[in-house]
C-alpha positions as CSV (number, residue, x, y, z in Angstrom):
1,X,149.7,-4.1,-41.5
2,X,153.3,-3.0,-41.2
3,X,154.5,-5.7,-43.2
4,X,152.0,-4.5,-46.1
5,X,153.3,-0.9,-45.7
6,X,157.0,-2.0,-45.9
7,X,156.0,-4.0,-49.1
8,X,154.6,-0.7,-50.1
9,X,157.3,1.3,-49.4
10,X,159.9,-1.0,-51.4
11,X,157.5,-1.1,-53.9
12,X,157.0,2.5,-54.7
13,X,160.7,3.5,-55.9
14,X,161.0,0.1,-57.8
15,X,158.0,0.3,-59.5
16,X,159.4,4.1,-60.1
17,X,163.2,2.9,-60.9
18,X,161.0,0.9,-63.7
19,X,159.0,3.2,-65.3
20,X,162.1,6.2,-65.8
21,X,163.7,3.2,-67.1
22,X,161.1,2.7,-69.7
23,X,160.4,6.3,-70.4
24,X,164.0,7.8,-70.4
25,X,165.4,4.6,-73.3
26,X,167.2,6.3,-75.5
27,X,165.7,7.0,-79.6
28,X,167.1,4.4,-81.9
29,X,170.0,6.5,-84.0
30,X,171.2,6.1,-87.7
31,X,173.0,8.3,-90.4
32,X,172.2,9.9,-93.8
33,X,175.3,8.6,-96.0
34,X,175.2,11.5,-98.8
35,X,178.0,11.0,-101.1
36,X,178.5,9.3,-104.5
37,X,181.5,7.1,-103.4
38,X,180.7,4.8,-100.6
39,X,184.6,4.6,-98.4
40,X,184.3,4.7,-94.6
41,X,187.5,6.2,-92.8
42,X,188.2,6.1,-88.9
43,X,186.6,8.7,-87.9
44,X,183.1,7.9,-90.0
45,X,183.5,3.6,-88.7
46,X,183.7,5.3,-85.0
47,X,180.9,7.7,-85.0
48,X,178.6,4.9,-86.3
49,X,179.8,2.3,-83.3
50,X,179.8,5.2,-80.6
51,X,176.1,6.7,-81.1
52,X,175.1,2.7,-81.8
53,X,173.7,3.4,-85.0
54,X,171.6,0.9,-86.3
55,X,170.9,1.8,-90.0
56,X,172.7,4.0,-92.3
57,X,170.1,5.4,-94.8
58,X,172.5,6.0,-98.2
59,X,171.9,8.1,-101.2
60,X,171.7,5.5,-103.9
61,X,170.7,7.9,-107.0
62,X,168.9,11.2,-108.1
63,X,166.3,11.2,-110.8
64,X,165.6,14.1,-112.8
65,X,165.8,15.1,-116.3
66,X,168.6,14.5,-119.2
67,X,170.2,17.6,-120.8
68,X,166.9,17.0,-123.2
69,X,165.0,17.7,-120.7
70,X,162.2,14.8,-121.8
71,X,162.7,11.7,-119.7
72,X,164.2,11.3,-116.2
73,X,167.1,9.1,-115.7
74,X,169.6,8.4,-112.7
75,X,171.9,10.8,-111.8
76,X,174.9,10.3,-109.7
77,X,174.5,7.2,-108.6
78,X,176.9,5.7,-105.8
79,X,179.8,3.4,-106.1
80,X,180.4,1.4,-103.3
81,X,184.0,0.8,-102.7
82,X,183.9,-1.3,-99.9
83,X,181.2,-3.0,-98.4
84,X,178.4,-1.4,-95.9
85,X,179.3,-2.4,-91.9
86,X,177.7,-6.0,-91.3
87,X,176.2,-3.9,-87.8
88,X,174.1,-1.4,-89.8
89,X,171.1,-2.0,-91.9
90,X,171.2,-0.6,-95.3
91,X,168.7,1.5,-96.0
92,X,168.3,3.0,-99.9
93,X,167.2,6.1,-100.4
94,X,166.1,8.0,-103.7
95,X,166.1,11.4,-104.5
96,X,163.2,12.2,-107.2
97,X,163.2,15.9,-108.2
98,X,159.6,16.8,-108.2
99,X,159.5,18.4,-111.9
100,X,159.7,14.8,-113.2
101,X,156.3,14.5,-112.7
102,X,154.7,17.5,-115.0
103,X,155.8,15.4,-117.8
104,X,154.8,11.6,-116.6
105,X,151.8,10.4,-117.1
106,X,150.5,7.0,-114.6
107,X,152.2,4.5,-117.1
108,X,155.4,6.3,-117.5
109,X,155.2,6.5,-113.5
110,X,154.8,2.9,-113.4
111,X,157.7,1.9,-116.0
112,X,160.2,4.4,-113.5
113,X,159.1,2.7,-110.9
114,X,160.0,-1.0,-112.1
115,X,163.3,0.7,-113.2
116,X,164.2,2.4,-109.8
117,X,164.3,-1.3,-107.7
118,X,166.3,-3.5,-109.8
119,X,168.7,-0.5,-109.7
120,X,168.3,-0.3,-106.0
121,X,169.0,-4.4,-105.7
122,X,172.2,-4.2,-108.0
123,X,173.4,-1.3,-105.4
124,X,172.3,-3.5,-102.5
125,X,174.5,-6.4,-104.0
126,X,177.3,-4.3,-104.7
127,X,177.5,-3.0,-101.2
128,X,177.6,-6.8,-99.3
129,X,174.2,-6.8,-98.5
130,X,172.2,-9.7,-99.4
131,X,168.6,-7.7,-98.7
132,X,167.0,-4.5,-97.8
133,X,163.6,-4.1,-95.7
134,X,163.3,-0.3,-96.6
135,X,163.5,2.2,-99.2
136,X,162.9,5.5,-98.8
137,X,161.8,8.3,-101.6
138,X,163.0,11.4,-101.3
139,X,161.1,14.3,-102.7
140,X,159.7,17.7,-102.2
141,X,156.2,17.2,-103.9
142,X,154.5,19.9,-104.0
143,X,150.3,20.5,-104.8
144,X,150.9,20.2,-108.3
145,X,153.3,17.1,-108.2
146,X,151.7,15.4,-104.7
147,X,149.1,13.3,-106.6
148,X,152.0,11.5,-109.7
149,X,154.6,11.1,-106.5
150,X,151.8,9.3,-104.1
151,X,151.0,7.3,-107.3
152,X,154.4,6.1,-107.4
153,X,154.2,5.3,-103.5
154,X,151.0,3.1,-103.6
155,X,152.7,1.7,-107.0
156,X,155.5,0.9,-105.4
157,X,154.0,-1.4,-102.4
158,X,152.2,-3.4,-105.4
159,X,155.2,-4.6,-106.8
160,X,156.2,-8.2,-105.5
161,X,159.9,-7.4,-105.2
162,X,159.0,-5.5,-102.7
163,X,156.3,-6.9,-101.0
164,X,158.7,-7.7,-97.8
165,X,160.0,-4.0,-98.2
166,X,158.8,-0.5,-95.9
167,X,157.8,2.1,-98.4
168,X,159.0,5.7,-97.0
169,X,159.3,8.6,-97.8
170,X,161.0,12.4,-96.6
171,X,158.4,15.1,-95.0
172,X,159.3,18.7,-95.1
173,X,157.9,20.8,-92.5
174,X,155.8,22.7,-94.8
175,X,153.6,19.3,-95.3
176,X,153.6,18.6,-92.0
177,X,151.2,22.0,-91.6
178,X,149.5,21.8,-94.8
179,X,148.1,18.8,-94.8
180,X,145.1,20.1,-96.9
181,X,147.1,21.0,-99.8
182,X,150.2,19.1,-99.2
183,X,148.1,15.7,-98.6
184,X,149.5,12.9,-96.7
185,X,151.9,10.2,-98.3
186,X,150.6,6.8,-98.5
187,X,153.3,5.3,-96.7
188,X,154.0,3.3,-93.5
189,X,156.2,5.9,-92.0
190,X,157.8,9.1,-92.6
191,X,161.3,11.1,-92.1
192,X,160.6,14.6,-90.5
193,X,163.7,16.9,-92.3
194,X,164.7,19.3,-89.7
195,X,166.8,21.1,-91.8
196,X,167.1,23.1,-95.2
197,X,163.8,25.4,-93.5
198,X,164.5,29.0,-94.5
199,X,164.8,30.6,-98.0
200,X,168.7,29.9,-98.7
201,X,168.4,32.3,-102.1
202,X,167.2,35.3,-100.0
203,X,170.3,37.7,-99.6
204,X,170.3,38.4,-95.4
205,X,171.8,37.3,-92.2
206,X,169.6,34.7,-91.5
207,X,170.6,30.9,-91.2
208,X,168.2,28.7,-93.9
209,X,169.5,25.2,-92.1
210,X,168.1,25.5,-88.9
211,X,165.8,28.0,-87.5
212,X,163.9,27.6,-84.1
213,X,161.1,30.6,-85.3
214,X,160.6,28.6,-88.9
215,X,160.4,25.2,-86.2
216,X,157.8,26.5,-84.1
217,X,155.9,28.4,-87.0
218,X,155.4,25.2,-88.8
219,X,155.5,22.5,-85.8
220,X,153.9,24.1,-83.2
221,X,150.1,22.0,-82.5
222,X,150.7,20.0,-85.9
223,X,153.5,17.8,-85.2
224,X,151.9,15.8,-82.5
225,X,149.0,15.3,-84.7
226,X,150.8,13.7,-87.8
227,X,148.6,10.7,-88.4
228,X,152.0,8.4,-88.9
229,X,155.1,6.9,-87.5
230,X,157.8,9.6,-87.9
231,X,161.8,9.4,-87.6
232,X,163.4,12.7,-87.5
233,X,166.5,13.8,-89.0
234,X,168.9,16.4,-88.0
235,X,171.6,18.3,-89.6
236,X,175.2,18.5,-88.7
237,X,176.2,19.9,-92.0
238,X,177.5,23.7,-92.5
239,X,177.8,25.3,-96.2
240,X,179.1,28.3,-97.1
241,X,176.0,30.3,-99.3
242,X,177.4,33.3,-101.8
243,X,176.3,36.4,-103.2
244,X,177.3,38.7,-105.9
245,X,175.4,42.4,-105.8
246,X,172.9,40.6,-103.2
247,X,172.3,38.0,-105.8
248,X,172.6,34.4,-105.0
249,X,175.1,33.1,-107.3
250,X,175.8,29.4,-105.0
251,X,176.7,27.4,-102.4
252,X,180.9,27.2,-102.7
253,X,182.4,23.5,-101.8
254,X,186.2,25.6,-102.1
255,X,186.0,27.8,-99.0
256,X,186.6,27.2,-95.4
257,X,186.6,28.4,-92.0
258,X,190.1,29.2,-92.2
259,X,189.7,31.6,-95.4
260,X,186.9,33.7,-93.8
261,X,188.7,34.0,-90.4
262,X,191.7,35.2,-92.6
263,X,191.3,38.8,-92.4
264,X,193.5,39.0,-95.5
265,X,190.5,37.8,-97.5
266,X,187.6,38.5,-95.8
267,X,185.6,41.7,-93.3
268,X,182.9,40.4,-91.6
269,X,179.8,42.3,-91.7
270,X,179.6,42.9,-87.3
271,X,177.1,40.7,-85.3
272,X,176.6,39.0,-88.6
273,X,177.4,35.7,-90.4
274,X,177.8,37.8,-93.8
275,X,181.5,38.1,-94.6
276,X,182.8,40.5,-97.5
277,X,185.5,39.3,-99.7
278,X,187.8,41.8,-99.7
279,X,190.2,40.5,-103.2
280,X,189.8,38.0,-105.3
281,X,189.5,34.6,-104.5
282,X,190.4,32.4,-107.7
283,X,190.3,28.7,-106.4
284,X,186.6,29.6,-105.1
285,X,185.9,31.4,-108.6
286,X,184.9,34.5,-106.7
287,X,185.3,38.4,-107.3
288,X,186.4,41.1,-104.5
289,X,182.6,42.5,-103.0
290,X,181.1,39.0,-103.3
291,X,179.5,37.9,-100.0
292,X,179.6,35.0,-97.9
293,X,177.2,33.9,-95.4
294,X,178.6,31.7,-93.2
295,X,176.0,29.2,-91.9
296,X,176.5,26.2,-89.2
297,X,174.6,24.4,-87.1
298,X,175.4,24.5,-83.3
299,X,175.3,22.6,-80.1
300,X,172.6,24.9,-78.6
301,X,170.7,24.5,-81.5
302,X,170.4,21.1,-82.2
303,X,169.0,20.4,-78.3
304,X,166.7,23.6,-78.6
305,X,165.5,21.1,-81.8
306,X,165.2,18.4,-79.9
307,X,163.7,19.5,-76.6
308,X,161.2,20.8,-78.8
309,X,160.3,18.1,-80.7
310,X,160.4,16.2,-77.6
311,X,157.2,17.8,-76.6
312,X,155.6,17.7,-79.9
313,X,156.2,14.0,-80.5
314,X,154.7,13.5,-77.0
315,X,156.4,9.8,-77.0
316,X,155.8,8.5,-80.1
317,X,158.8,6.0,-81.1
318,X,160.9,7.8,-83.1
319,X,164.6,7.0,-84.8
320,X,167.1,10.0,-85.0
321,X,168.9,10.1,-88.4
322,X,172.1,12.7,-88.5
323,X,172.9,14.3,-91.8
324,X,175.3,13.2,-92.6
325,X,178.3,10.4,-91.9
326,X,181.3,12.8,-93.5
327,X,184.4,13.6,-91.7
328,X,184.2,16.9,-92.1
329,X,181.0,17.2,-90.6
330,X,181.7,15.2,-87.4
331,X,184.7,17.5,-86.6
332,X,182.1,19.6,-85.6
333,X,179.7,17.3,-83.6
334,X,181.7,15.0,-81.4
335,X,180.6,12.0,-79.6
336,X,179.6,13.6,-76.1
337,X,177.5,16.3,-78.4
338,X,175.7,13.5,-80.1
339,X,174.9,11.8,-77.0
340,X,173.4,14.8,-75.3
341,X,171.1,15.5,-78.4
342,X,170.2,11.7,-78.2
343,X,169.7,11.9,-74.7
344,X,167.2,15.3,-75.3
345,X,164.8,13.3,-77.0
């Protein structure tokens, strides 16, 4: 009898040691790569081998319209300029503007769609790889546009160049709670974009990146019920969003931290991310009284994110993709942050 109860008692914490084990593994990890040159510096090589990513999921083209406005094309498509790390699986990823499909009709969808992978294996070549085993669409369909953009999904998985290949495809949190209208993509698995949530045209102080109210509005009870395998991406990204007489006029790639801290250029608006520009600023093409709103992503947000959609995805397997692998980006998320919004999940 006592020997059965000290069997019992060692038995207890290892059988406990096992199961945290097992429950506390850490999310697989990858990056968005969102740029039309592919060149890796120091800092980019190191964030990928520190957070062990395992796939990076790169921009390979948008389609939308030519100037005629009548047929889509490619646009912007990457150059790679030096091969893609041997330790990360490439992963293509297409951007399709949704207004493509108010002028396609299912043939037209069909011919795009036997254009889009050859184009996609030529960039696979180009970056070292000899193979792919997923390619992700990208697109904000819409009611109107959901029905041409799953024809292209199912289309897609027909095709025998791709018949060893994941179809996915990008979720938006307003189709993750209208599912009705919104439909459900005919894919394998999906990529739940935690980011880009508020209305970033609407003149406020308000931050349209990330915003725990729009998270839970949209998340809260219908994440957990998602009938699919889901990744989630996060961002890491700040912009700088600009208005002229409350107007949105942009987002400005030619301002920086530095020139709205510099109280030469700029007032800020108190307890506010709006910042007036006080002269003008000719590099950014801007006019004294345009306003800036300053929005960023921080630490506290990203594991607020997370924690939540810990409890939503009630451990379903899921990969964490950042957005995106840029230098200037990861100056602002270092290692130990990425780990502890890793380890949240």
């Amino acid at each position: 009898m006592q020997l059965r109860i000290r069997l019992f008692l060692f038995l207890v914490p290892f059988w406990l040691l096992i199961f945290n084990s097992c429950s506390n593994s850490k999310p697989e990890t990858g990056f968005y790569f969102w740029k039309t040159v592919f060149q890796l510096d120091t800092v980019e090589h190191r964030a990928l081998k520190e957070v062990a990513a395992k796939s990076i999921y790169t921009r390979i083209m948008d389609i939308d319209f030519d100037p005629s406005g009548v047929q889509a094309v490619p646009i912007s498509p990457i150059t790679f300029s030096q091969p893609v790390p041997k330790e990360q699986a490439l992963i293509p990823v297409v951007f399709i503007n949704q207004r493509i499909f108010s002028e396609m009709d299912s043939l037209q969808i069909r011919a795009l769609a036997n254009k889009i992978v050859p184009f996609v294996s030529a960039k696979i070549k180009q970056a070292g790889k000899e193979k792919f085993n997923e390619l992700q669409l990208d697109c904000d369909w819409t009611q109107t546009s959901r029905d041409k953009f799953f024809y292209l999904l199912n289309y897609l998985q027909e095709l025998p160049d791709l018949k060893d290949v994941i179809i996915s495809s990008t979720l938006r949190l307003h189709q993750v709670k209208n599912t009705v209208t919104s439909g459900i993509p005919p894919v394998k698995k999906v990529t739940l974009m935690c980011y880009n949530m508020g209305n970033l045209r609407q003149f406020g102080n308000q931050n349209s990146i990330l915003n725990q109210q729009d998270l839970k509005t949209y998340l809260s009870g219908t994440l957990r019920n998602y009938p699919m395998q889901m990744d989630i991406a996060l961002p890491l990204f700040q912009w700088f969003v600009v208005f002229r007489n409350n107007s949105y006029i942009g987002i400005s790639k030619y301002i920086s931290e530095q020139d709205i801290n510099n109280k030469a250029i700029f007032t800020r608006n108190p307890k506010s991310n709006l910042y007036i520009l006080i002269t003008d600023l000719p590099k950014a093409n801007l006019k004294k009284g345009d306003v800036v709103r300053f929005e960023q992503v921080t630490q506290e947000d990203l594991l607020q994110t997370a924690k939540f959609l810990r409890g939503e995805l009630k451990g379903k397997k899921h990969q964490i993709i950042f957005y995106h692998l840029d230098q200037a980006t990861l100056a602002n998320h270092g290692n130990a942050e990425l780990q502890e919004i890793i380890r949240a999940f």
